[in-house]
Every structure is written in C-alpha cells, then in structure tokens.
C-alpha positions in Angstrom: -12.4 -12.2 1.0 -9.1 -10.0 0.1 -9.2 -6.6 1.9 -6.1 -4.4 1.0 -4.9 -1.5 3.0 -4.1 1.6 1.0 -2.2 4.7 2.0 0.7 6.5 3.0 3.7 5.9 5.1 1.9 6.8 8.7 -1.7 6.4 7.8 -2.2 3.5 10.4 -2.2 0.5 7.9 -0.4 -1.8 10.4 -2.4 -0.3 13.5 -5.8 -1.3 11.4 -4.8 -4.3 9.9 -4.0 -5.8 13.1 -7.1 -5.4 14.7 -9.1 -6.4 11.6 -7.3 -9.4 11.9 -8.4 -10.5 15.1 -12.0 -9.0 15.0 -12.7 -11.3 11.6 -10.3 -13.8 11.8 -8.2 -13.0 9.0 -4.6 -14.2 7.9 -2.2 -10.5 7.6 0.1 -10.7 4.7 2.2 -7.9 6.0 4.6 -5.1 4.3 7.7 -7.4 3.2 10.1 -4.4 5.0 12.0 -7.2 7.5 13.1 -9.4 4.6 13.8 -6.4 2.4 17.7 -6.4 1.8 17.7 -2.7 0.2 15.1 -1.1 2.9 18.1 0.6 5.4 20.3 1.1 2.1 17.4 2.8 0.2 16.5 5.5 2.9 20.4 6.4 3.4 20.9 6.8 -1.2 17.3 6.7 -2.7 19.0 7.5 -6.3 21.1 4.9 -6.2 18.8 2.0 -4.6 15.8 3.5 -5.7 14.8 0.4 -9.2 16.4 -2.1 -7.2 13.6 -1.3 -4.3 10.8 -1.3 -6.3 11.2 -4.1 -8.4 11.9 -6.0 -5.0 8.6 -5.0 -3.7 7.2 -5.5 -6.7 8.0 -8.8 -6.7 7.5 -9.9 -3.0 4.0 -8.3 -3.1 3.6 -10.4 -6.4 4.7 -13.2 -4.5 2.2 -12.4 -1.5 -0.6 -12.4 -3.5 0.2 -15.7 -6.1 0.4 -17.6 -2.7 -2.9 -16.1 -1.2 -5.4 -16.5 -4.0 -6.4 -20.0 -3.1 -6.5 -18.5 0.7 -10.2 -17.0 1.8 -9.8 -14.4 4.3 -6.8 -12.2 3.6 -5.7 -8.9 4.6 -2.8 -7.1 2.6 -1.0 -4.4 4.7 -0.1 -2.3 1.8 -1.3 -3.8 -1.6 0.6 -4.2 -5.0 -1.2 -1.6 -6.2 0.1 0.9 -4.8 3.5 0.3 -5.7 3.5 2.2 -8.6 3.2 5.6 -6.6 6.5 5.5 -5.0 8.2 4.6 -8.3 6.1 7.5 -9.6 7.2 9.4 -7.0 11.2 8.6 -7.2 10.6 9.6 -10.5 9.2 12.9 -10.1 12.2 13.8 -7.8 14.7 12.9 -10.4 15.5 9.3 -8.1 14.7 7.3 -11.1 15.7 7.7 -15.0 13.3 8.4 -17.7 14.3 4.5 -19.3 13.7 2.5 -15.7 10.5 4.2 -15.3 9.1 3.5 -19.0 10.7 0.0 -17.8 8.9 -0.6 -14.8 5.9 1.0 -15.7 5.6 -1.2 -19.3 5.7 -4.1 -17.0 3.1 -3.2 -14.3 0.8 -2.6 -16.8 1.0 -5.3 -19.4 2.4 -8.2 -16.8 1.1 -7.5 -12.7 -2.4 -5.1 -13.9 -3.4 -8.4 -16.5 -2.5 -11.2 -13.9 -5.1 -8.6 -11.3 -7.8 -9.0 -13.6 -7.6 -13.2 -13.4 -10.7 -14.4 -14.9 -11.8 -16.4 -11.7 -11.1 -13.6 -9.7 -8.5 -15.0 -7.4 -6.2 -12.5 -7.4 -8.9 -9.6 -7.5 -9.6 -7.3 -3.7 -13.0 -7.4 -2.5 -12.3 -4.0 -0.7 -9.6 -1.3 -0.4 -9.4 0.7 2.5 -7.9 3.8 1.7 -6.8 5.3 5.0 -6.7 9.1 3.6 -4.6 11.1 5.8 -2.8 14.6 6.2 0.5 14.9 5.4 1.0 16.7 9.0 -0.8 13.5 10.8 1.4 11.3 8.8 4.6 13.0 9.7 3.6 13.2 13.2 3.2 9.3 13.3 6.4 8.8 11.2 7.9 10.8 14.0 6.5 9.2 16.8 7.3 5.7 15.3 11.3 6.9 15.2 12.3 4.2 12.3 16.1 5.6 12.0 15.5 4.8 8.1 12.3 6.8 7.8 13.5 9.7 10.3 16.2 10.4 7.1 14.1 11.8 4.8 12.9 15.2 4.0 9.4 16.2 5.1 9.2 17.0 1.0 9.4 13.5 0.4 6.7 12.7 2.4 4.1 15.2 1.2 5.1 14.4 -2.4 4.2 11.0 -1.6 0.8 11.8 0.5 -0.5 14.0 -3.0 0.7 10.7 -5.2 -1.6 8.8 -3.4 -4.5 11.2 -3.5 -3.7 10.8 -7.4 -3.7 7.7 -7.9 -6.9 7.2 -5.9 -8.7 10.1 -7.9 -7.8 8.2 -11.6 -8.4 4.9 -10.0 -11.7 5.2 -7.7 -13.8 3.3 -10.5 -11.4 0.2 -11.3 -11.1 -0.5 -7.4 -13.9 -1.1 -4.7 -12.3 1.6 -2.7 -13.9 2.6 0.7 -12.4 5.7 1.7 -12.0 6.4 5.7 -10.8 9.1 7.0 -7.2 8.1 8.9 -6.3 11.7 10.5 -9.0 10.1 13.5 -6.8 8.1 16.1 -9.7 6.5 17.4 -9.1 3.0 15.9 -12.2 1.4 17.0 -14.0 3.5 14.8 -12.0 3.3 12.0 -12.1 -0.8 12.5 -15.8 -0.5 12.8 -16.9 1.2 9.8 -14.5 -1.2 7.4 -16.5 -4.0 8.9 -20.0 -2.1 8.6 -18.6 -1.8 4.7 -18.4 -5.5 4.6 -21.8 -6.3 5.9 -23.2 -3.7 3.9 -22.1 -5.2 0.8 -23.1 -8.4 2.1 -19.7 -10.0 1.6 -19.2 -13.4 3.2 -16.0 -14.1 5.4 
C-alpha cells in the first residue's frame, strides 16, 4: 500500500508520517530537503533559484517513487503530486517566467501524470491524506519549527501557498483517493487514528 501525505508547509506531514510509520510498519520515503543543493539558496533568492528547485524536486520525488513501486508498504512525506502547486505558486508571484512554467508544466503532464497512471498500478497511491490546515496554524508551526530558511519568507507566501493547495485539491478530489483530515487539531493520535480507520474501512491490505 502507498499512502502520500498532502499539504502545506506546517500541516504536520512529518509529525503524522512518523507515527504512521511505526503503528503499521511502513518504510517513510521522506521530503528530499537534506540532499537538496538549492533548499538554503532558494529561500534567500526564490526568483533566481526558483526552476532549478522544482525541477530538482521533481526529479528526486520521481526518483522516490520509481524505486518504491516494487516496495509494499510506503509512505510518501509530501507526494509528487503536489509539486506542481509551488511551481504554480512561484508563478503567480512573478518567481517564474511565462516560458519555464509552460515548460514545466508540458512535462508534468504528458511525462510524470502518464508514468502515475502505470497500467499495473505500481506507481498509483492507495490514499492521500490531505492534512487541511489554516494558514494561521501553519505559520504558527513554521514559527515554532524556526528553519532559518523558512523564517525568510513573507507570511504572503505562505497563505498564497495554503489557497494553492486548497485548489488543487478542489479540481483534483475525483482523480485521487483523497481522505481529507482536518490538521488545525494537534492531537496527533487522533489524526493517526482516523487515517488508519480509512484504511480498514476500505479494507486495504498492508
């Protein structure tokens, strides 16, 4: 089973995934951030590192999940499906050209969204938790966190972001099994609890 994570920066993906991980016994494929060689350099000039970043992540997550889809119990913190919001949202704020967008976007649909629909359904997720938060909860948790990298950036940015993701879920909620949990509760137990009671209740095996 493939279980992806889905939601903003300070939603609680890590927190979740964690402790998903070692109630079910699943392998984390987590966030490529540590091996990232534009992550510090991105936050301090998004205009100028802004491609460069996404096709990176773009390509690690592509990486992730080619080398999971002979693997049975997987959970993705943060999915390559989402990666298309923060280029959409670079572009919105002028971060990104019209050209590089076109670009990216030609090849996320016609390359990464055909090789998601593999016909044995390897590369396919069984569920997406979309942790659906506030964009005052996830600046509070960005906050608390105190990444130097994230700390730069404009509350704007982040709220942009939050509202790209609400999109995205709205035009995709029907080519996705999306379960939808609401992330502004810290209690992570429960949160934990009711992504498992989703998998017993559509009798998934794992």
């Amino acid at each position: 089973m493939k279980i992806a994570i889905f939601g903003t920066v300070g939603a609680g993906k890590s927190s979740i995934s964690k402790e998903l991980s070692e109630r079910l016994n699943f392998e984390i494929f987590p966030e490529p951030i540590d091996e990232n060689p534009y992550f510090e350099d991105y936050y301090r000039d998004i205009k100028n590192y802004a491609f460069r970043m996404q096709i990176f992540m773009l390509t690690a997550r592509s990486k992730q999940l080619f080398t999971a889809k002979d693997l049975k119990n997987i959970i993705f913190d943060r999915s390559i499906i989402e990666d298309p919001i923060f280029m959409d949202v670079c572009h919105k704020l002028g971060n990104v050209n019209d050209t590089d967008y076109k670009t990216y976007c030609d090849f996320f649909q016609y390359v990464v969204s055909e090789n998601l629909k593999y016909p044995n359904d390897r590369l396919k997720f069984d569920l997406v938790v979309y942790l659906k938060v506030s964009t005052e909860t996830s600046i509070r948790r960005i906050n608390e966190r105190g990444r130097s990298a994230e700390l730069s950036i404009e509350n704007e940015y982040w709220k942009i972001l939050n509202e790209s993701y609400e999109r995205y879920y709205q035009a995709h909620k029907n080519d996705f099994p999306f379960l939808v949990i609401d992330a502004n509760n810290d209690n992570l137990e429960e949160k934990v609890e009711e992504v498992i009671a989703a998998i017993k209740n559509n009798k998934k095996e794992f």
